[in-house]
Backbone as a chain_set.jsonl record, in Angstrom:
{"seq": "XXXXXXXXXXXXXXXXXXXXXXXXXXXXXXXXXXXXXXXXXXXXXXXXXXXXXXXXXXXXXXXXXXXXXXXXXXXXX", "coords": {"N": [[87.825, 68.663, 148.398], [85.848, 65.634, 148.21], [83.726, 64.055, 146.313], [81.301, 61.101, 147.248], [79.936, 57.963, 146.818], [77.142, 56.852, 148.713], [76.191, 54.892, 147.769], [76.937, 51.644, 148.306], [76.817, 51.541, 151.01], [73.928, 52.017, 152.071], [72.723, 49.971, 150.485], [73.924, 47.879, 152.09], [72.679, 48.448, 154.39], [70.067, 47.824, 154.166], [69.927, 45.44, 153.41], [70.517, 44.557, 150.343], [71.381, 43.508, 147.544], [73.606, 44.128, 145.016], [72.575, 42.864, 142.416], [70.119, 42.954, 142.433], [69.625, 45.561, 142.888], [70.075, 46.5, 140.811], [68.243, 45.41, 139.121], [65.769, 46.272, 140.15], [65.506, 49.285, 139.96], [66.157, 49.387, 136.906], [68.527, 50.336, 136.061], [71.806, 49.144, 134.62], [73.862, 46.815, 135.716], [76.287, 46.872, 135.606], [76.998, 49.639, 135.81], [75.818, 49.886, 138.44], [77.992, 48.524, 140.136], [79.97, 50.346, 139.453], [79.252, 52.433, 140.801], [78.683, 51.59, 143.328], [81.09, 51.146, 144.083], [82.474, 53.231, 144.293], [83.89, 54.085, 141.856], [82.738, 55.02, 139.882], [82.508, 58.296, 137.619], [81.208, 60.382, 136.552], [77.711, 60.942, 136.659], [74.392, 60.519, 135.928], [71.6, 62.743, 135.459], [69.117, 61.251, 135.386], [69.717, 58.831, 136.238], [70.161, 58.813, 138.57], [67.846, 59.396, 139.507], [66.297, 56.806, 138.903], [67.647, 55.282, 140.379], [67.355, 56.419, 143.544], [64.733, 56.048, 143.402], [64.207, 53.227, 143.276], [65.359, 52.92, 145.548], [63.638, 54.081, 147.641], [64.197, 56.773, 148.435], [66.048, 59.827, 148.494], [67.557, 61.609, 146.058], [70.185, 63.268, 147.001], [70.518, 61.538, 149.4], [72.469, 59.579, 148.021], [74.658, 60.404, 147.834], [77.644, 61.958, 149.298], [79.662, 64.133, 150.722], [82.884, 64.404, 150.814], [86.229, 65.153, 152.616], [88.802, 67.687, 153.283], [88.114, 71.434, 152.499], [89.549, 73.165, 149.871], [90.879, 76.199, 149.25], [91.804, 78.25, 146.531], [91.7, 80.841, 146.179], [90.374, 84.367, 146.797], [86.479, 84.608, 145.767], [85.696, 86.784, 143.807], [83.078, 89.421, 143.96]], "CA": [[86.721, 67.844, 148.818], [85.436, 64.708, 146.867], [82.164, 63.501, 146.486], [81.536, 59.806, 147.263], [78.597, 57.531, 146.496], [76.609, 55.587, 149.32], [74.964, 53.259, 147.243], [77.381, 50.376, 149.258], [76.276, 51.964, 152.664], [72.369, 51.818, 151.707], [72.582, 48.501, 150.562], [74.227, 46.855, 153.17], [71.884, 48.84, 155.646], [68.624, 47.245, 153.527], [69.997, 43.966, 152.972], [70.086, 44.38, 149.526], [72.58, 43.756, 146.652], [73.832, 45.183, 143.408], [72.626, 42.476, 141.592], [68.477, 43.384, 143.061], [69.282, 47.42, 142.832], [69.774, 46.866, 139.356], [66.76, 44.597, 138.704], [64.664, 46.774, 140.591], [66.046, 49.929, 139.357], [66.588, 49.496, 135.558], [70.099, 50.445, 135.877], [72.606, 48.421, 134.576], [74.54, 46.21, 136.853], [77.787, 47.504, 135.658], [76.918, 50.703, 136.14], [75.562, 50.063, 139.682], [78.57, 48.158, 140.659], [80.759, 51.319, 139.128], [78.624, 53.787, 141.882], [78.559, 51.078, 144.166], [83.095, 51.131, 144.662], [83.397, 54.697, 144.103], [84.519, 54.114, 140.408], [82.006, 56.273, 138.693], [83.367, 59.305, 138.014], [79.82, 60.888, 136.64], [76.111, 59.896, 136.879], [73.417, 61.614, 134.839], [70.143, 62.693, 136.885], [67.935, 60.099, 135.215], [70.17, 57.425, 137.074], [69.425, 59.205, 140.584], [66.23, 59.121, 139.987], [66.122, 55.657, 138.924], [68.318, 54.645, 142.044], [66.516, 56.938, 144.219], [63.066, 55.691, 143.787], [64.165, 52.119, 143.601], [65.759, 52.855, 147.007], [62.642, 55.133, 148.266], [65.058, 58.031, 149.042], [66.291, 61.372, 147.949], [69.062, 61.62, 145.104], [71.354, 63.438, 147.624], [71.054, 60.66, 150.4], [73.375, 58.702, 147.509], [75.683, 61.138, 147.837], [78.432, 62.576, 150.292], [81.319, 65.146, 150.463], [84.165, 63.874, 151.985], [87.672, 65.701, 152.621], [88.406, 69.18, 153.628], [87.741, 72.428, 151.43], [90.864, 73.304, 149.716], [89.953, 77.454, 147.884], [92.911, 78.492, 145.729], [91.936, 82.587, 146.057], [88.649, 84.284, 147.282], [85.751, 84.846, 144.898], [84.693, 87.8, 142.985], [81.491, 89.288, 143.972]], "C": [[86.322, 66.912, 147.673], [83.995, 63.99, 147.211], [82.275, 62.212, 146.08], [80.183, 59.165, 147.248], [78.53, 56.452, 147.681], [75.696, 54.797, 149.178], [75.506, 51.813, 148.379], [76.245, 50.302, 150.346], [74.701, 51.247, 152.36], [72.463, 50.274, 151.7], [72.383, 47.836, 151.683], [73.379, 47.417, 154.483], [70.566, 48.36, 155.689], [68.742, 45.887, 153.329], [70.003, 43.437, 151.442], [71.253, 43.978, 148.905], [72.545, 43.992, 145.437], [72.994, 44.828, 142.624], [70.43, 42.896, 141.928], [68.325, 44.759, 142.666], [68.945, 47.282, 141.112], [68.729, 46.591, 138.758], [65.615, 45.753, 138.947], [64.584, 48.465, 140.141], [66.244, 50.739, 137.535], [67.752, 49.802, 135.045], [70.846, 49.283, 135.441], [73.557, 48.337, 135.732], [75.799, 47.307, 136.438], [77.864, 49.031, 136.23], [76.83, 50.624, 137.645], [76.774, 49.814, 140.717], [80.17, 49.32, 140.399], [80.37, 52.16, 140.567], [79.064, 53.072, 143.194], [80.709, 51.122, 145.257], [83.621, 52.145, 144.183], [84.409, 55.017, 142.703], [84.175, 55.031, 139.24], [82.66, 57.297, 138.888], [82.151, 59.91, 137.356], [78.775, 60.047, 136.728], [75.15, 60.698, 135.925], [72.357, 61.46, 136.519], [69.363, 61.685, 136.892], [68.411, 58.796, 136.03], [69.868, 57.748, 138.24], [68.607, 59.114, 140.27], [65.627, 58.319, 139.682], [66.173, 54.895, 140.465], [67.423, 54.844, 142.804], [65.14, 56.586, 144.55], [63.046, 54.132, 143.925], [65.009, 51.735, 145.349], [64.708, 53.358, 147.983], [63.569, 56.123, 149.02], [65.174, 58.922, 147.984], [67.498, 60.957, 147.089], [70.168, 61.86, 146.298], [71.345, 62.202, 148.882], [72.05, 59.527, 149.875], [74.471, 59.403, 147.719], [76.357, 61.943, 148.802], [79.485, 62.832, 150.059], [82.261, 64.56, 151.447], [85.847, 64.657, 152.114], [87.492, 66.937, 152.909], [88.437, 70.186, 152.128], [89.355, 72.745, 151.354], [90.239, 74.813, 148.352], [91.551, 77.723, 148.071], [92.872, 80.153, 145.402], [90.356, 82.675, 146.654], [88.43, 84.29, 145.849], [85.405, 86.237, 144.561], [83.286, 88.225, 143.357], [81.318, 90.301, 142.84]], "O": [[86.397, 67.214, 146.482], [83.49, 63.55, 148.244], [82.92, 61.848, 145.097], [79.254, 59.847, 147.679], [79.316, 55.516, 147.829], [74.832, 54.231, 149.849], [74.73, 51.143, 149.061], [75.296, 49.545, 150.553], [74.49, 50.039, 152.459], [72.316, 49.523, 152.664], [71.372, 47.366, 152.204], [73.458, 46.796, 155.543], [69.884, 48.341, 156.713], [67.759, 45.184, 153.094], [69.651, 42.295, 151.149], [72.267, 44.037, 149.599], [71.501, 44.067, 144.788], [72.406, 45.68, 141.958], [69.795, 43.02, 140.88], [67.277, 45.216, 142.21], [68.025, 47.726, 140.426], [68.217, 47.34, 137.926], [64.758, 46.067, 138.12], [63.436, 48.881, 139.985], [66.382, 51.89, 137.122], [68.077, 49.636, 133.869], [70.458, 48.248, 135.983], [73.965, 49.234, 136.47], [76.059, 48.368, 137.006], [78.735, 49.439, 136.999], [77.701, 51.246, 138.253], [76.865, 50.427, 141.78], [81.219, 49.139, 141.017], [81.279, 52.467, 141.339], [79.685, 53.684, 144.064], [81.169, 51.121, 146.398], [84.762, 52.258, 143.736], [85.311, 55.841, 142.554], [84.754, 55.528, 138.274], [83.324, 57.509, 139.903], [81.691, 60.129, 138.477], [78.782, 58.821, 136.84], [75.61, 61.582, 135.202], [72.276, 60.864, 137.593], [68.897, 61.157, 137.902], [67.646, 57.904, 136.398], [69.287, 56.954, 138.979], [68.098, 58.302, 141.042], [64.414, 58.426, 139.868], [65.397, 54.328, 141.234], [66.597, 53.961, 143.038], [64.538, 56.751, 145.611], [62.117, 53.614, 144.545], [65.133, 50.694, 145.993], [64.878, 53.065, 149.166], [63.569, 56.146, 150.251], [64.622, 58.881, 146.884], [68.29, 60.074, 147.42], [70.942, 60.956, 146.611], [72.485, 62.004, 149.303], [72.507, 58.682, 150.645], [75.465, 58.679, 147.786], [75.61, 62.798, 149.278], [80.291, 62.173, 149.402], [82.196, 64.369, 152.661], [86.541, 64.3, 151.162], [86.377, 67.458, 152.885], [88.705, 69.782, 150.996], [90.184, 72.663, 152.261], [89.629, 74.728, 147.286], [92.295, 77.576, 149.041], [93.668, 80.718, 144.652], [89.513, 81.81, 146.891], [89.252, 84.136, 144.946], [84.634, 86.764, 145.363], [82.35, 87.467, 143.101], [80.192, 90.584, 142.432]]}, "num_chains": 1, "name": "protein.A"}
């Protein structure tokens, strides 16, 4: 499974663009436009909760699992 960022989605559902998230945000563009094409490969929290409040949403509504579960043995309890 891979986790995928819908900063795009949002946007384009608000009318907004990268170059506004970031303004409004404090994020750097580059950065935004990294989240924005699935390029980031981490985020820190302080950036969700930059994003997040300059979007008025939840951290996880940036974020979605995509692909099936792939477990390589059970777990240990």
């Amino acid at each position: 499974m891979t986790t995928h960022f819908r900063l795009a989605e949002i946007l384009k559902k608000r009318g907004m663009n990268q170059t506004e998230l970031a303004r409004l945000s404090g994020v750097h563009f580059v950065t935004v436009n990294r989240l924005c094409t699935n390029r980031g490969k981490r985020v820190d929290l302080e950036t969700l909760d930059l994003l997040s409040a300059a979007l008025d949403c939840e951290p996880g509504d940036l974020l979605e699992r995509v692909g099936q579960t792939r477990r390589k043995g059970k777990r240990k309890k």
